[in-house]
C-alpha atoms as a printed R data frame, in Angstrom:
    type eleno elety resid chain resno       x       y       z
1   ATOM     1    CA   UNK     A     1 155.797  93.640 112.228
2   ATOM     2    CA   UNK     A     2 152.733  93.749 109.720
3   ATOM     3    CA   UNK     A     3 150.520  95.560 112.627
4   ATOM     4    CA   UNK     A     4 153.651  98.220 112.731
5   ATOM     5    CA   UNK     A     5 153.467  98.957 108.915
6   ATOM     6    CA   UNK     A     6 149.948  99.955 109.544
7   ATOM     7    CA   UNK     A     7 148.074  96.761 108.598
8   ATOM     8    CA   UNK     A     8 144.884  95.448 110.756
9   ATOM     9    CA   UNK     A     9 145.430  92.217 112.437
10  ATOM    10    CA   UNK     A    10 141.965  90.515 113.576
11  ATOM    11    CA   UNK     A    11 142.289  87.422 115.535
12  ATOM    12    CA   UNK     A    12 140.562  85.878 118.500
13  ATOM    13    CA   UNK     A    13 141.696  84.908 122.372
14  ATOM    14    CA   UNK     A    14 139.123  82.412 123.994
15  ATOM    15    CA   UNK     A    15 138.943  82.304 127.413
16  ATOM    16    CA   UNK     A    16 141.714  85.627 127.812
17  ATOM    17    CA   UNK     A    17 143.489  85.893 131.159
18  ATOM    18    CA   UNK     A    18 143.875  88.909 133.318
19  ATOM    19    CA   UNK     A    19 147.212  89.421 131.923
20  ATOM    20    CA   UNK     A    20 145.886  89.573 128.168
21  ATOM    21    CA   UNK     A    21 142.695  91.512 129.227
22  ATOM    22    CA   UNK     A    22 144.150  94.539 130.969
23  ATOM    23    CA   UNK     A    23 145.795  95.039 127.656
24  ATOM    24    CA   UNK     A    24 142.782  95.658 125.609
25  ATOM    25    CA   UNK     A    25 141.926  99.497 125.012
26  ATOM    26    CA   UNK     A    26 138.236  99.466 123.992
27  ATOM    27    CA   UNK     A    27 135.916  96.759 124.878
28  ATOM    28    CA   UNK     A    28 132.337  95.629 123.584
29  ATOM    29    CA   UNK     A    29 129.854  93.056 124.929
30  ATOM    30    CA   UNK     A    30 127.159  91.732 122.592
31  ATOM    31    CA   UNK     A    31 124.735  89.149 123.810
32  ATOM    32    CA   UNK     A    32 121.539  88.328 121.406
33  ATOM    33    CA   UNK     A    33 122.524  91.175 118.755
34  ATOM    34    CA   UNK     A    34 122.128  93.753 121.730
35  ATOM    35    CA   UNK     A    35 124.901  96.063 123.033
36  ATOM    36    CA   UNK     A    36 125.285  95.347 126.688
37  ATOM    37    CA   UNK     A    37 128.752  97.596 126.747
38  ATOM    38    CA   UNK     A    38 130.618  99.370 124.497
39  ATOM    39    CA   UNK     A    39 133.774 101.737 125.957
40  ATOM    40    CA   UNK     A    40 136.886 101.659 127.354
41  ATOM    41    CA   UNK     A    41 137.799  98.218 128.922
42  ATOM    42    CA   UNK     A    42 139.890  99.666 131.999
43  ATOM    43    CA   UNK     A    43 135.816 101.379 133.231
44  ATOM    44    CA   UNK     A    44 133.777  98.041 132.250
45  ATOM    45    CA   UNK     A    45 134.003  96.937 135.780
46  ATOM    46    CA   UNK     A    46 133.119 100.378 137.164
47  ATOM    47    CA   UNK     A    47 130.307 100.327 134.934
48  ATOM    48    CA   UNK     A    48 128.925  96.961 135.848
49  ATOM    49    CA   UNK     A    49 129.558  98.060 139.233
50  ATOM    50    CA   UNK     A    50 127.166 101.182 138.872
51  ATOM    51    CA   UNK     A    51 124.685  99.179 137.536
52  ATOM    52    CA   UNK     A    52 124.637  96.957 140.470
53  ATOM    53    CA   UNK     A    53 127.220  93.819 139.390
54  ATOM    54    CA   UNK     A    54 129.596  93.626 141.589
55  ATOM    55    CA   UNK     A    55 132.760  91.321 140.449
56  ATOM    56    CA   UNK     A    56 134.052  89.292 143.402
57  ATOM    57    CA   UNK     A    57 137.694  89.579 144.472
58  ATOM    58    CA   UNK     A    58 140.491  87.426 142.695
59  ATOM    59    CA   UNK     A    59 138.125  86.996 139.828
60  ATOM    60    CA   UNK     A    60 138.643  87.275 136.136
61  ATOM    61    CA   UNK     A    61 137.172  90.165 134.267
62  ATOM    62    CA   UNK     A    62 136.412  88.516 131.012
63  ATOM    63    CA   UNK     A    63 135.075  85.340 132.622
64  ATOM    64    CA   UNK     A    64 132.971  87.945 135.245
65  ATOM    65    CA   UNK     A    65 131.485  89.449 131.964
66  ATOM    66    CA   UNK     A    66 130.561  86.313 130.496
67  ATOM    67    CA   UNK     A    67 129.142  84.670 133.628
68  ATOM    68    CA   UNK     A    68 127.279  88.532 134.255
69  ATOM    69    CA   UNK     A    69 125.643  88.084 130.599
70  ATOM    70    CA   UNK     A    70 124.885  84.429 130.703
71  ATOM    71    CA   UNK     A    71 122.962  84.786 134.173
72  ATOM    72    CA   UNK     A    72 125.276  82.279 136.345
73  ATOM    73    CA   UNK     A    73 127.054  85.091 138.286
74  ATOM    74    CA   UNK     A    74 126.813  85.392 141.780
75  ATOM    75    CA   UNK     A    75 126.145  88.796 140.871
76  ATOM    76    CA   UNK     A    76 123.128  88.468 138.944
77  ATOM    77    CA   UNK     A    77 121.704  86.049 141.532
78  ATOM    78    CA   UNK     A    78 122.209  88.595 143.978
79  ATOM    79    CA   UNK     A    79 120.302  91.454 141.843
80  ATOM    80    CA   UNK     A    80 117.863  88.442 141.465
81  ATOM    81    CA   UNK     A    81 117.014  88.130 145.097
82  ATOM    82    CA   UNK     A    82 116.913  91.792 145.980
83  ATOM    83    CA   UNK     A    83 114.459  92.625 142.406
84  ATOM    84    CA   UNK     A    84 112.535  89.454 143.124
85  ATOM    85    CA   UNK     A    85 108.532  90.353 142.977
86  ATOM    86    CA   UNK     A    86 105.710  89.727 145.517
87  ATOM    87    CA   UNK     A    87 104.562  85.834 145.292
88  ATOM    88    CA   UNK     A    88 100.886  86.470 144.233
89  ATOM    89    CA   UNK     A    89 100.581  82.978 143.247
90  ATOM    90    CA   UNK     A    90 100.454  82.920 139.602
91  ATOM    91    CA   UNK     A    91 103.458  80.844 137.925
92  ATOM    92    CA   UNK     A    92 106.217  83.194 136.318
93  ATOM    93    CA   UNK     A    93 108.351  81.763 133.390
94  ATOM    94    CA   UNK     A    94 111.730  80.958 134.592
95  ATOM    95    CA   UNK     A    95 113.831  83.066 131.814
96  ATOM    96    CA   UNK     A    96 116.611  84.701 133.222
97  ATOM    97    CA   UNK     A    97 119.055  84.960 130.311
98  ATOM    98    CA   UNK     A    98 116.972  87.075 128.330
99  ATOM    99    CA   UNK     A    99 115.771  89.222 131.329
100 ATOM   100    CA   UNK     A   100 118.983  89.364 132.029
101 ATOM   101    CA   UNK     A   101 120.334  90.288 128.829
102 ATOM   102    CA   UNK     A   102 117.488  93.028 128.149
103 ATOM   103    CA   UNK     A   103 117.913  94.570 131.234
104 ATOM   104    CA   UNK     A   104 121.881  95.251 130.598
105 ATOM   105    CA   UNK     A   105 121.108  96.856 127.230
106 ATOM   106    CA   UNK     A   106 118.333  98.813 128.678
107 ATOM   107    CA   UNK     A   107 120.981 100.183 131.139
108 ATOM   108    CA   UNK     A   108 123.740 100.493 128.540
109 ATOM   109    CA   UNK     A   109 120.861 102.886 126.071
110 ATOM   110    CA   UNK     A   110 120.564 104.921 129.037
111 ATOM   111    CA   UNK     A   111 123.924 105.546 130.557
112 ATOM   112    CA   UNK     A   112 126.390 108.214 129.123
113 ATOM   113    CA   UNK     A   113 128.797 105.885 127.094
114 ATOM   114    CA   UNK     A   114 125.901 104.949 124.848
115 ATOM   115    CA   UNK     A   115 124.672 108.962 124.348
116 ATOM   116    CA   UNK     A   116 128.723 109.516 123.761
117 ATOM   117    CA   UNK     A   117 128.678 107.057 121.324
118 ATOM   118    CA   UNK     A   118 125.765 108.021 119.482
119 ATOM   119    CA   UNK     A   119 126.656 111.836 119.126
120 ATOM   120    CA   UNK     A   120 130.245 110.408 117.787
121 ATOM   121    CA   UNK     A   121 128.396 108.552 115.191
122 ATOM   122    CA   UNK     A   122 126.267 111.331 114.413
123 ATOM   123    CA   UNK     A   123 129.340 113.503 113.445
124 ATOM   124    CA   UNK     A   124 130.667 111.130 111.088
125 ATOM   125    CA   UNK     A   125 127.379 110.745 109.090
126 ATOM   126    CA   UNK     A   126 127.113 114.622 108.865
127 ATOM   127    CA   UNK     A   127 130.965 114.667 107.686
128 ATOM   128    CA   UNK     A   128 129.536 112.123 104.831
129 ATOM   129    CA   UNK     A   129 127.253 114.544 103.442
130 ATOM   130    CA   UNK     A   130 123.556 114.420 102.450
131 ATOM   131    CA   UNK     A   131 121.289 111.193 102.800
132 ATOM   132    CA   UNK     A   132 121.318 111.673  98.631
133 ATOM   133    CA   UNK     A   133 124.923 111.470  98.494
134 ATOM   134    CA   UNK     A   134 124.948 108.416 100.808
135 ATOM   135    CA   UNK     A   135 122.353 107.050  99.316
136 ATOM   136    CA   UNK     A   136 124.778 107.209  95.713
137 ATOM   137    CA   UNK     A   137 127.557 105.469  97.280
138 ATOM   138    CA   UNK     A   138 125.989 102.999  98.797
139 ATOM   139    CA   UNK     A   139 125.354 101.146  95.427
140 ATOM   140    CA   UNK     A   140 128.739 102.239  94.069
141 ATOM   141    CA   UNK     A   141 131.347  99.258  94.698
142 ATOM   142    CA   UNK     A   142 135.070 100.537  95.591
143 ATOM   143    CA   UNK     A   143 138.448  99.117  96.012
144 ATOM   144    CA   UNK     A   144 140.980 100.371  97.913
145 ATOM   145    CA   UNK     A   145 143.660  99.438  95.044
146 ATOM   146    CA   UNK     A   146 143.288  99.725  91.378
147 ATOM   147    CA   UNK     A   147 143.068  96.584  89.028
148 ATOM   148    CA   UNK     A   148 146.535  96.647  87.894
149 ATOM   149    CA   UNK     A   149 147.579  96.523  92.043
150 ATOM   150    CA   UNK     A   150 145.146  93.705  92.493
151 ATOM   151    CA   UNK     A   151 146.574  91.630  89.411
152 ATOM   152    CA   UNK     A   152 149.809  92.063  90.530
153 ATOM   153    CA   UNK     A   153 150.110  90.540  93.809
154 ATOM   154    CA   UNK     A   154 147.729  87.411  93.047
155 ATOM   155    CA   UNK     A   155 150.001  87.180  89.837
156 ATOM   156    CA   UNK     A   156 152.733  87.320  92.829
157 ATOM   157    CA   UNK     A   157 151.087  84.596  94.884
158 ATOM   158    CA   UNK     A   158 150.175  82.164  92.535
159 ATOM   159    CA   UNK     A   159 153.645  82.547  91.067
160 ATOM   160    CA   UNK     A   160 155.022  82.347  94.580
161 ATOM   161    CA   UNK     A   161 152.766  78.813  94.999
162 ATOM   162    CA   UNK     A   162 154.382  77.467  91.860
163 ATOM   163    CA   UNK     A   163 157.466  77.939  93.126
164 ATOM   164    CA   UNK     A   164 156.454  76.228  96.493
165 ATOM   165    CA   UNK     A   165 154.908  73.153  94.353
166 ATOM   166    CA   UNK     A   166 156.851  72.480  91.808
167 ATOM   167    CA   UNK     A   167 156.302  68.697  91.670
168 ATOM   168    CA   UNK     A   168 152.720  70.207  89.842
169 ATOM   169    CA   UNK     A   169 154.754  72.246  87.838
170 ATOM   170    CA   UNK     A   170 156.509  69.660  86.879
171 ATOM   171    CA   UNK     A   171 153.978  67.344  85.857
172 ATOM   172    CA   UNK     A   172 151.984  69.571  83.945
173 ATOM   173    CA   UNK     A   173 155.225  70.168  81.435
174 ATOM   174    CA   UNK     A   174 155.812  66.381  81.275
175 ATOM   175    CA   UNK     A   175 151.806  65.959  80.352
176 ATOM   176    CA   UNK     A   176 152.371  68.836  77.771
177 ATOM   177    CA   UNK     A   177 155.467  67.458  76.494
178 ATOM   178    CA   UNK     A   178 153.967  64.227  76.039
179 ATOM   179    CA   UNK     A   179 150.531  65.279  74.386
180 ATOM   180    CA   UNK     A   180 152.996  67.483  72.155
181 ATOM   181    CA   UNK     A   181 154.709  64.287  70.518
182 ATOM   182    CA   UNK     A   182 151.863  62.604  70.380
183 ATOM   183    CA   UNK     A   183 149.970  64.595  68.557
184 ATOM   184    CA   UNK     A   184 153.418  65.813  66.016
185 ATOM   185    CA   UNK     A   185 154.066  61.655  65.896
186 ATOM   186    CA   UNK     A   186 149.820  61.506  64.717
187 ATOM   187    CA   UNK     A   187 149.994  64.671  62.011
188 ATOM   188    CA   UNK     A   188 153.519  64.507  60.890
189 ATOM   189    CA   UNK     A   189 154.248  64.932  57.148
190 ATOM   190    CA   UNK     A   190 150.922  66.245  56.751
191 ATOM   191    CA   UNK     A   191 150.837  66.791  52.806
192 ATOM   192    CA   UNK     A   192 149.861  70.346  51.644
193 ATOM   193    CA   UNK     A   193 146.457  69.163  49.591
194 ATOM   194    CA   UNK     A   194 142.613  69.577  50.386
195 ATOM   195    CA   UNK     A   195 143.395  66.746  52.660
196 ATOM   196    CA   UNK     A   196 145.973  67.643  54.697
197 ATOM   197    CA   UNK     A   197 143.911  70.560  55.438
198 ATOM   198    CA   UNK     A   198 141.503  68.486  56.759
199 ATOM   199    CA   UNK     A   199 144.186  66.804  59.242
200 ATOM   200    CA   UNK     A   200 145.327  69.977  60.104
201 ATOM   201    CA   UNK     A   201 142.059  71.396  61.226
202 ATOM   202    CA   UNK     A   202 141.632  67.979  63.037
203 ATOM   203    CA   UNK     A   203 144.956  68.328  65.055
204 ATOM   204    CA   UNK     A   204 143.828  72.239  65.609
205 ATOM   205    CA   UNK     A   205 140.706  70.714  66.905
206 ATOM   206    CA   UNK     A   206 142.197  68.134  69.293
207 ATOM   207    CA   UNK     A   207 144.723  70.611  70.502
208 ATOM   208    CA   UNK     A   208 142.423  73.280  71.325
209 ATOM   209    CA   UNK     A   209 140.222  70.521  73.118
210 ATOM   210    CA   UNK     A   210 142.286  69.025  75.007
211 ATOM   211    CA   UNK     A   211 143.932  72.884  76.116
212 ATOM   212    CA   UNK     A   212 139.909  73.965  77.487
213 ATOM   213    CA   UNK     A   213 139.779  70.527  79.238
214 ATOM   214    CA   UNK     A   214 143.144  70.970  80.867
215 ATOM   215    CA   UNK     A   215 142.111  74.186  81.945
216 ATOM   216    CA   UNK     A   216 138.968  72.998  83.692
217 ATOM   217    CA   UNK     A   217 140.795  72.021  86.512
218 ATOM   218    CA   UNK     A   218 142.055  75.211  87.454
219 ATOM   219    CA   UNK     A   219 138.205  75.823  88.555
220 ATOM   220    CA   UNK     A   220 139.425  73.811  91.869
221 ATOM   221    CA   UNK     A   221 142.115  76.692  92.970
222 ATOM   222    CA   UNK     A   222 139.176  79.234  92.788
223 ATOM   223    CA   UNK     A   223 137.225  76.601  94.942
224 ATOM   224    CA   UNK     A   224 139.988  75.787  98.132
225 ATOM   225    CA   UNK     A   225 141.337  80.127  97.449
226 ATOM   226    CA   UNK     A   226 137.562  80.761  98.357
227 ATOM   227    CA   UNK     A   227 137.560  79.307 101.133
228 ATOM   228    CA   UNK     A   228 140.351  81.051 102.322
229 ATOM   229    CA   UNK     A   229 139.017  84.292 101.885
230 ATOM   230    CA   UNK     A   230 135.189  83.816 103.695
């Protein structure tokens, strides 16, 4: 429902069957901070395939991809033994995962999904204008709603999160009931001379205190609401 009211849902599948993969549209492989594959996910296994990876029958895509980047394919051994060099007896270091990995995004910079790719980005930074332009709005911070918009709906949650914990609700107003007859039992029948000024600057004093250390522990919702948000 929130995807169909044009909201973007980001979530994660570990470990996605067949069933679940045939449904994705695009699909992109990073290994290392390198691109090994970026396109549509129905041609990944051509592509691998042109490339010289092979996925065996019966298996899983997403788990052929993984096996393909982390070097424990049958695949990759294969490409191993047919790319493996002359013994001319000096000791080679045994490091297929980056080999493997580098040679994938050396294949992906020179096939035609990465040149598609690039020329797509290249007409969306000319529709941006000129590099000065850019350059302007890249230390210009934006919202997508105004302030008022953004008050209102945390105004809306928090009130929505009283409402859902009332119990602190409720104990706050006994506290401040309390406090309140304490301090009217303390200061009443203050007399109006020079010193029941004095008093009544004092119970300003403690009132106004006690409010700014009460309010302190609101500091802990911006804390846990943090976390929520990273």
């Amino acid at each position: 429902r929130l995807s169909r009211r044009g909201r973007t849902i980001i979530f994660s599948i570990h470990q996605p069957r067949y069933s679940i993969f045939k449904l994705f549209d695009s699909l992109t492989l990073l290994a290392s901070g390198k691109v090994l594959y970026h396109g549509p996910a129905k041609h990944a296994l051509e592509y691998f395939s042109s490339i010289g990876y092979e996925c065996e029958p019966f298996n899983n895509p997403a788990d052929f991809f993984l096996d393909v980047i982390n070097g424990d394919s049958t695949a990759v051994a294969a490409s191993k033994e047919e790319h493996r060099p002359v013994d001319t007896g000096k000791v080679a270091e045994d490091n297929v995962d980056s080999s493997v990995v580098d040679v994938l995004h050396q294949k992906y910079l020179s096939s035609s999904l990465y040149q598609s790719t690039k020329e797509a980005l290249g007409k969306v930074e000319l529709g941006q204008g000129s590099k000065q332009r850019l350059s302007k709005q890249e230390h210009e911070i934006t919202y997508a709603n105004g302030f008022l918009t953004q008050l209102y709906w945390v105004s809306k949650r928090s009130l929505k999160n009283l409402i859902r914990n009332p119990q602190a609700s409720i104990a706050q107003i006994a506290v401040t009931v309390i406090l309140a007859l304490v301090v009217g039992a303390i200061f009443f029948g203050v007399k109006l001379d020079r010193s029941g000024i004095q008093n009544r600057v004092g119970s300003l004093f403690f009132v106004t205190t006690n409010q700014c250390f009460s309010s302190v522990s609101a500091i802990e919702l911006f804390i846990r609401d943090k976390k929520l948000f990273v």
